[in-house]
N, C-alpha and C positions, 0 to 999 in steps of 0.2 A: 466629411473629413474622416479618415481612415485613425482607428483607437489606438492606443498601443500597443507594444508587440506582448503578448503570451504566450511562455514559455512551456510546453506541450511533452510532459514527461510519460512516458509510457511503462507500464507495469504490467503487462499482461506475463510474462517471463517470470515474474516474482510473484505478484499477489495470487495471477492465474495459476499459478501451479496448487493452489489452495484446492480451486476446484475442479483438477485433474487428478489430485491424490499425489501431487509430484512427480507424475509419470513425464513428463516432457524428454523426449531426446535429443540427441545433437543436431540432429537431421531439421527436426524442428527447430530449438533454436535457432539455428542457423536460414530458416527461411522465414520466419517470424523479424527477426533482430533486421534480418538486411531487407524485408519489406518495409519493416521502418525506418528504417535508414535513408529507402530509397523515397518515400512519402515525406522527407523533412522534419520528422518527429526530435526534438533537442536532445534528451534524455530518454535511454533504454535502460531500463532495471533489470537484473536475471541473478536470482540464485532461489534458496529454497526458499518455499514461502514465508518461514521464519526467520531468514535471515541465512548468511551462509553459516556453514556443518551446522545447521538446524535440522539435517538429515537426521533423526535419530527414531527411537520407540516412543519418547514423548510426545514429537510435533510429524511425525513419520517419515517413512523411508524414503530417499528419491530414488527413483529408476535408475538414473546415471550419476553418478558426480558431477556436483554442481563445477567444481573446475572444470569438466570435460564440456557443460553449458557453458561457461565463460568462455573459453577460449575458443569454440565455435560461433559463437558471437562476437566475437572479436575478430575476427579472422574475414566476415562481411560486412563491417561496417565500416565506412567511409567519413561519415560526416558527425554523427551523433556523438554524443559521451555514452559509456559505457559505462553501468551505475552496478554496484552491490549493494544488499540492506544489511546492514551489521544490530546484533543487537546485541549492547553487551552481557556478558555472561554466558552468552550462546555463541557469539564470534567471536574471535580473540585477535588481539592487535597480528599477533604471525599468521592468524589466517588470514585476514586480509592483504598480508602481504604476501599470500600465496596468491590469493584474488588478482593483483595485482601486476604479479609476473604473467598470468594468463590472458592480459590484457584491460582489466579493468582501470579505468583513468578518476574513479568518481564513486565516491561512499555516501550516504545516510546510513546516519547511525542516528539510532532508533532506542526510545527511553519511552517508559510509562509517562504520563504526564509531569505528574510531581518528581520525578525521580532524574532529570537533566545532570548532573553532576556527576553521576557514576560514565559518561559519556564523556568525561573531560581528555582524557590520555586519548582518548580512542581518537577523536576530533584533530586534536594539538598534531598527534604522530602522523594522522590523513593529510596535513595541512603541509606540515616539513617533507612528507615525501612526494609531498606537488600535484595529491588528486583534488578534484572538484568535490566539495565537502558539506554536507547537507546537517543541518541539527533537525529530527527528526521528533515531536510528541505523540504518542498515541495517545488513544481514549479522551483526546479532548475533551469531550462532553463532562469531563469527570472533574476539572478544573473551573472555578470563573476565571474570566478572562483577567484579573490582575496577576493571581497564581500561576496563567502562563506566561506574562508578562516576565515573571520574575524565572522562571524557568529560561524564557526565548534568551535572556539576558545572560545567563550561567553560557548558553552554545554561542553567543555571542562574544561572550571575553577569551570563551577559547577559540573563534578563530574559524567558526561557520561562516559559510558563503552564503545561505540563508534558511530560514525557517519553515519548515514544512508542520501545518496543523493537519494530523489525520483523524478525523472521525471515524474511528475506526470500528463503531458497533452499527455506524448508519444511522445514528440515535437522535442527530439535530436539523434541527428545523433553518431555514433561509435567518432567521433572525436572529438564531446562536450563532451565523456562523458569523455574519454583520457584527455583531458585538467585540469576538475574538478575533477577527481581522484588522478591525479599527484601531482596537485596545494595543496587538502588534505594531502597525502601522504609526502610531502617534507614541511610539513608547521606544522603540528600535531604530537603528538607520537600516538595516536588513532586507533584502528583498522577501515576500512571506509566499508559501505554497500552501496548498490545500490536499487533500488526498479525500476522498468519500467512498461509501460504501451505499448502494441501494435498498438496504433494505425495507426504507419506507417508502420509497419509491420517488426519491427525493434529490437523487446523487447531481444530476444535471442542474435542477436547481437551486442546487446549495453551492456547488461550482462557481454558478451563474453569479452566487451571491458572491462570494471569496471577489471572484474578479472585477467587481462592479465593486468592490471596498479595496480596492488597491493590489489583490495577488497578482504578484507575475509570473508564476509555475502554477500550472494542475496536472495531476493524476492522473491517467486516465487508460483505460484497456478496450483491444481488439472483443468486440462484442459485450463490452463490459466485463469480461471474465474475471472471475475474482472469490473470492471469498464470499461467505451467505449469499446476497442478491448481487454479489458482484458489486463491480467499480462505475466512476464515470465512464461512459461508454463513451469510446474514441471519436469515431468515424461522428457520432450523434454528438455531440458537444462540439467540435469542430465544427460540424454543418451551423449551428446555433450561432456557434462567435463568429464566425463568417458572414452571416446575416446580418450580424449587429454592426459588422466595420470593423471588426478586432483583427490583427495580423499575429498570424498562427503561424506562417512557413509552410503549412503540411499543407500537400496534395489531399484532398478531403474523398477523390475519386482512387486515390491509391490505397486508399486507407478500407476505403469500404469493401476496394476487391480483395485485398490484405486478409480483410476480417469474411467476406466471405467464402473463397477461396483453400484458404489453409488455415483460421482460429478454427471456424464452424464448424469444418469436419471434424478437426481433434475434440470437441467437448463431450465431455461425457451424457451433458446433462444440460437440457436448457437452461437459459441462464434468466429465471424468470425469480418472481416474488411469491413465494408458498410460505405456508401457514407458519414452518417453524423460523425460516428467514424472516419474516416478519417481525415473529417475537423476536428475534435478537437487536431488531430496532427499536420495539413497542420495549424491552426487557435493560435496553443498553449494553449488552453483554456480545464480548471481542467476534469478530464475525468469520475468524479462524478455527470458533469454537464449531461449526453448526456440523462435517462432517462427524465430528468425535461425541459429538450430542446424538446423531440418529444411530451412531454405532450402540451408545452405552441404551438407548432407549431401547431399542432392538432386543437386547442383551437382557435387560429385566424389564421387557415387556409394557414399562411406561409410557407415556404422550412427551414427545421430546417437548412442546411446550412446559409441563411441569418441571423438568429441569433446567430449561434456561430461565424460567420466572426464577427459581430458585439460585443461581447464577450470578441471576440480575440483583436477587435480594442482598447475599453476601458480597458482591462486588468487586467478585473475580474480574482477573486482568487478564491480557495474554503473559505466558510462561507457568499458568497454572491447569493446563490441559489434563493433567493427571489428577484432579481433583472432578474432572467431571465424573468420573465413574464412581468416585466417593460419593459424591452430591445423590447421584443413581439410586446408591446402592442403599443409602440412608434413606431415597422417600421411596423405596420400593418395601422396603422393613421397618416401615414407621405406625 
């Protein structure tokens, strides 16, 4: 008997741009977006990896304007929703509604774990102007699962379509994720998502977990591309729930040519599990951190492991990227 349907969001556009350096151009987007498109994939995400005008010298430059990625992507796609990631303080409600004239139909907005409430305008004004609207946690791991509860509940009175848990250091295990999906699920009417990052090498089956506890979106990127050890990997997680009876929609053979075709070429850099990705799982520490980690290690000559332990010690978030060279520069002179 065939499972039910899971919702199959792609992020190779937004998280991947992490581990391009934000190089992506229109050209690509536009052949990226509408091979998923054309694959049945529900959700396409694209702006900077930070979120859109995350373009900056904190979280770094993009190649092109993220507007000039939206609206080429928008321009191929047929069937999907069109997503940005907003985070407040970094996106601002008139950006996204620049987002939004370029074609984008669909936000997540994106808050530290504890911190759901500063997302309230942002959600409420996404809702009134009729996009598909996501309440988004990061660094789950960082919360127990009641304290998300009570956060999932904040994006729920305002007016989310549904809840997205990201692990976003790659930091837990099949059984964290059981715990926080349940805890959702018996606490919410909300549909819940997942978002993971590989860096334990865990991303598929902590997915596997999300969805076998009731999620009905996951995350997931052409080659895994992404941030540290990258994302669920698309093509490979599809083949999985396909195996098991789960109905996805996505051509699983468009996906693969998709990702080998034109992700593969673009990446800079295999998209594997090395020593300092690792630590960012072993360490919990944001997995947007790991380019700006091997810069500042470089820079004063340290083992980027000793600054992500140290990371991990203070319990930096994402939005505190300008603090890694601090961190650096203090065990370089200690």
């Amino acid at each position: 008997m065939a499972q039910k349907k899971i919702h199959i969001v792609d992020t190779t556009l937004r998280d991947g741009s992490h581990a391009v350096s934000h190089s992506f151009t229109a050209e690509q987007a536009g052949a990226i977006a509408g091979g998923l498109d054309r694959a049945g994939v529900d959700i396409i995400e694209i702006s900077h990896g930070d979120g859109i005008t995350g373009s900056s010298i904190n979280y770094g430059f993009s190649k092109v304007s993220e507007l000039d990625l939206i609206e080429a992507a928008g321009r191929v796609i047929k069937n999907a929703k069109l997503a940005v990631l907003l985070l407040p303080g970094i996106g601002t409600i008139e950006d996204l509604k620049k987002a939004q004239e370029k074609g984008a139909n669909a936000v997540r907005v994106a808050t530290h774990v504890t911190e759901a409430d500063i997302a309230i305008q942002h959600i409420a004004y996404a809702k009134k102007a009729g996009m598909f609207t996501v309440g988004f946690l990061m660094m789950s791991h960082m919360a127990s699962p009641e304290k998300i509860v009570e956060q999932a509940k904040i994006f729920e009175d305002a007016g989310a379509d549904y809840i997205n848990l990201a692990d976003s250091a790659g930091f837990m295990t099949p059984g964290d994720v059981r715990c926080r999906v349940q805890a959702l699920k018996a606490a919410t009417k909300l549909p819940v998502g997942f978002h993971s990052h590989n860096n334990l090498g865990l991303s598929v089956a902590n997915s596997l977990a999300a969805v076998e506890e009731g999620a009905d979106y996951i995350d997931a990127t052409c080659r895994g591309l992404g941030a540290g050890a990258g994302n669920t990997q698309i093509e490979v997680f599809c083949a999985v729930l396909d195996r098991l009876g789960y109905d996805t929609g996505v051509d699983i053979y468009a996906l693969m040519d998709l990702a080998e075709d034109i992700v593969g070429p673009l990446m800079q850099r295999p998209q594997v599990i090395v020593n300092d990705s690792l630590m960012l799982g072993y360490a919990g520490v944001y997995s947007s951190f790991l380019l700006h980690t091997r810069r500042a290690a470089e820079k004063f000559n340290i083992p980027p492991r000793d600054i992500l332990v140290e990371l991990g010690r203070r319990g930096m978030v994402g939005g505190q990227e300008d603090m890694i060279v601090d961190v650096a520069y203090q065990l370089k002179n200690r």
